[in-house]
N, C-alpha and C positions, 0 to 999 in steps of 0.2 A: 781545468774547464775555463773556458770565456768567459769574463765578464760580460762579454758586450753580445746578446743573448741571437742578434742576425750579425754575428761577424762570420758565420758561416755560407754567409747566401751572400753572392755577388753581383756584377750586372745582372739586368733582368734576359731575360733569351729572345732573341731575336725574332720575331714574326713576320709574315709573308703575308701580306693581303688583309693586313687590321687596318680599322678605321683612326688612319691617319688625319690630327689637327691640320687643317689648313696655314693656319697663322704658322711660318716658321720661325717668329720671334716677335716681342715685345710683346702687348696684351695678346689676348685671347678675348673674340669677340668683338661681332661689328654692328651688327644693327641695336635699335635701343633697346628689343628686349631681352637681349644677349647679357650688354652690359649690364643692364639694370639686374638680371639676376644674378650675375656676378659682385656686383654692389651690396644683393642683400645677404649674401653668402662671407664677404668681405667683413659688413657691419657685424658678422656674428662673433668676430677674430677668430676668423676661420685662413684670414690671408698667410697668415707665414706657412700653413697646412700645406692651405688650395697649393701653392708657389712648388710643393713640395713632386704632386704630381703632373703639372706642367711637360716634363722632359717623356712621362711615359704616354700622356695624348699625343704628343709630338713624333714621336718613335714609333705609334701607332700600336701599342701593347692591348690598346680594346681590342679585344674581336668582335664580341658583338654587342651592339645597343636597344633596349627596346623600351619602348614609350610607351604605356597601359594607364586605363585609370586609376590613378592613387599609387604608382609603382613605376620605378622605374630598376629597369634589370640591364646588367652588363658580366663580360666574362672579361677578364683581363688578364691577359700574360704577365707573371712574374718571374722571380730569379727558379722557381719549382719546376717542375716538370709539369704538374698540374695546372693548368689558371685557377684564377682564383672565381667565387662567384658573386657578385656585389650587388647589394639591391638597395636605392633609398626611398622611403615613401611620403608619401604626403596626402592627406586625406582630402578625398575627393570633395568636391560640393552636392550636398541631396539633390534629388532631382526636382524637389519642390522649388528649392532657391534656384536650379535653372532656370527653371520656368520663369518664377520672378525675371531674372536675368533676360531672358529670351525677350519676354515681353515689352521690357526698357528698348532692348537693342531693336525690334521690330520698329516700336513706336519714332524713332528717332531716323530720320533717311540719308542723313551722314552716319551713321553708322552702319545700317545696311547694305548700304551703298556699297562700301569701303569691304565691307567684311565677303558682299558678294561678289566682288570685283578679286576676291584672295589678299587681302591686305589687312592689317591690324594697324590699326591707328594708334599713335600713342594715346591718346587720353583717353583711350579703352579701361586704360589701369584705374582712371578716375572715377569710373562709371561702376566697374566692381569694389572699391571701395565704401562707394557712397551707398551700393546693393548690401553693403556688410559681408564682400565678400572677396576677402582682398587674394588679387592674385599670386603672391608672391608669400612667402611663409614670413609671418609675423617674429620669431624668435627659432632659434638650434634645434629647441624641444620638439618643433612641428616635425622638424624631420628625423625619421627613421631610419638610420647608417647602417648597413650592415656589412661585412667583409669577411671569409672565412679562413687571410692570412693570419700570420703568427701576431702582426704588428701590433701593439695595444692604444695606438694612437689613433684618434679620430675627427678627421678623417686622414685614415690612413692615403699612400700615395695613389692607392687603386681605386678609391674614394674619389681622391680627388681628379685622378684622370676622368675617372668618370661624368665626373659635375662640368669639365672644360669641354668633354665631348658633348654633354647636353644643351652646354650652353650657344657651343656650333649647330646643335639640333633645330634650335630656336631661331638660328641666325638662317637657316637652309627654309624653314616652316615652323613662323611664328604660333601656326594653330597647333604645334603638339605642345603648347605651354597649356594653352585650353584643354587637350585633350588629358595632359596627364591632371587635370584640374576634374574630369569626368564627363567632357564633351569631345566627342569627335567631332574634326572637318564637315563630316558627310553629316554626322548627326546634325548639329547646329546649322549650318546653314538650310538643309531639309527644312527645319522648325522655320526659320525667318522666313525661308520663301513661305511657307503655309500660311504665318502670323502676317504675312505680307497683304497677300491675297482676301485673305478674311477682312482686312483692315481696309480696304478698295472695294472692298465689297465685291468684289466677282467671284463669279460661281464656278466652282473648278469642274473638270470634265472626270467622269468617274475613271481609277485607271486601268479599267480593264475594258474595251469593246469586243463588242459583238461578232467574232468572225462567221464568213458566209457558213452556211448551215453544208451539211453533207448531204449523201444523199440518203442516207436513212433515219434525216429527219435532225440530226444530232447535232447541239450548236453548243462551242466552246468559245473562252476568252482568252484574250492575248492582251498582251500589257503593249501600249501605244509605242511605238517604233518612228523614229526618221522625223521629219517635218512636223506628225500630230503631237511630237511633245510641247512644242513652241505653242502648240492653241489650249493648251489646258491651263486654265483659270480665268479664259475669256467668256463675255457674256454670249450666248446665244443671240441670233437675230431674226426676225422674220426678213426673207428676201429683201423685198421689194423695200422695207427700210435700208436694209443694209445695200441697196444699189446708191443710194441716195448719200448714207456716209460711206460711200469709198475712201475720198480721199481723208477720212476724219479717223485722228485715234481711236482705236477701242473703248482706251478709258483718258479718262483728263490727265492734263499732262502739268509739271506746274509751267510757270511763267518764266523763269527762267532754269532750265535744266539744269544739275548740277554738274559739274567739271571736275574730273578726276585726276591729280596728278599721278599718274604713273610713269615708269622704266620702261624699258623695253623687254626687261627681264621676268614681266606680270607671269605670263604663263608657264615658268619656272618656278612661281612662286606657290601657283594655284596646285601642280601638281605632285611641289615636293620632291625632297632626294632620292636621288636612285637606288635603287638597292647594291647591297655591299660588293655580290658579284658581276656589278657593269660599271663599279667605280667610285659607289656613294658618294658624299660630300664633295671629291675633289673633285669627279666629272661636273657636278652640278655650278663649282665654279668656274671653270672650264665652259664650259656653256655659255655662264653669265657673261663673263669678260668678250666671248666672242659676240653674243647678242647685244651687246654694248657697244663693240667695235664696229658691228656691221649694220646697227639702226640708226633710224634717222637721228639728228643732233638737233635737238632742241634748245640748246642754249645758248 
């Protein structure tokens, strides 16, 4: 018998349409909150591991990726016939401390700004630390490995492919670092625009109107459509005021507006990577490079 207890299992098997790393060499990971969670994953002396599965995000052994609150789930091709099943976790934030949270980011109009335009700021990180509520896992112990190969090292390479493909997940839409923290996109930004509103003080329009009645009297609701989305949180006017401010904001405006540095690549950013069967990650950068190529040049 072997000593060497995988000298029986060889290459891993070749796959067709998995979520191939972008990076075909050197790091892995390009925007800062990419790197930055690789940095803390790195501090844990996890790097000689991480290095270990490198070659199988790169060969595209993930098949699939998914981002949940407090969970993150992948299937990975190994040298088996079977893939493997791999899940790491990290415990979400209550939804009390969101709120905390929400209400800092509300109060603040560089950060809302920023986060409603699809963009994460770096000193985002600054702002959940200071809430007591730091983004990124404090020590190894936060995170939950799991793998149901033979391998008894942790993190195994399936592991580790897995962590380089999240860390591409981060780099495609930085808000599934939030989400897998217990916030979604849709959630969170919902909330700000609400906390937004309330904070301006305008009165939002209920979201359902009154459709014309039938004719046997019966009158139902429909949730506002087209152009009357844009007027809900605007103050009502009587007429004849409002002939009078035409040309004047709805609501004050400041003194000087703020300026948002963006790419060309924003609306790429806002709506995330594609799904697996139109090309995921790699279409998305494929896009970037052309929406880059083809917009105006600012600099």
């Amino acid at each position: 018998m072997s000593t060497d207890r995988f000298a029986d299992y060889g290459r891993p098997r070749r796959v067709d349409g998995g979520l191939r790393a972008r990076s075909a060499r050197g790091a892995i990971g390009r925007s800062w909150w990419s790197r930055r969670f690789l940095e803390v994953l790195e501090s844990f002396a996890l790097g000689t591991r991480l290095t270990r599965g490198r070659s199988y995000a790169r060969a595209g052994q993930v098949l699939t990726l998914d981002i949940a609150p407090g969970r993150v789930s992948a299937v990975v091709q190994g040298s088996r016939p079977k893939p493997y099943q791999v899940s790491i976790a990290l415990r979400p934030f209550p939804d009390a401390l969101w709120s905390r949270i929400e209400e800092e980011l509300a109060g603040q109009a560089f950060f809302s700004a920023r986060l409603l335009a699809g963009d994460l700021p770096d000193e985002l990180e600054e702002l959940f630390v200071a809430a007591g509520a730091p983004l990124f896992p404090a020590g190894v112990d936060e995170l939950t490995q799991r793998c149901n190969c033979p391998d008894f090292a942790v993190p195994c390479k399936h592991l580790a492919a897995t962590f380089y493909l999240l860390a591409e997940a981060f780099d495609a839409d930085p808000f599934e670092l939030l989400h897998w923290r217990g916030r979604s996109r849709t959630q969170l930004l919902d909330e700000l625009r609400a906390r937004r509103v309330e904070a301006t003080g305008a009165v939002a329009l209920p979201e359902t109107v009154d459709a014309p009645s039938e004719p046997d009297g019966d009158q139902s609701t429909v949730a506002p459509v087209g152009a009357s989305r844009a007027l809900v949180g605007l103050l009502t006017t009587p007429l004849p005021e409002a002939a009078d401010r035409f040309w004047l904001p709805p609501v004050p405006l400041p003194d000087r507006p703020p300026r948002l540095v963006t790419g060309p690549d924003l609306l790429l950013r806002q709506l995330g990577a594609p799904a697996p069967a139109i090309g995921g990650p790699g279409l998305l950068e494929r896009l970037r490079r052309a929406y880059r190529a083809f917009g105006p040049d600012d600099r």
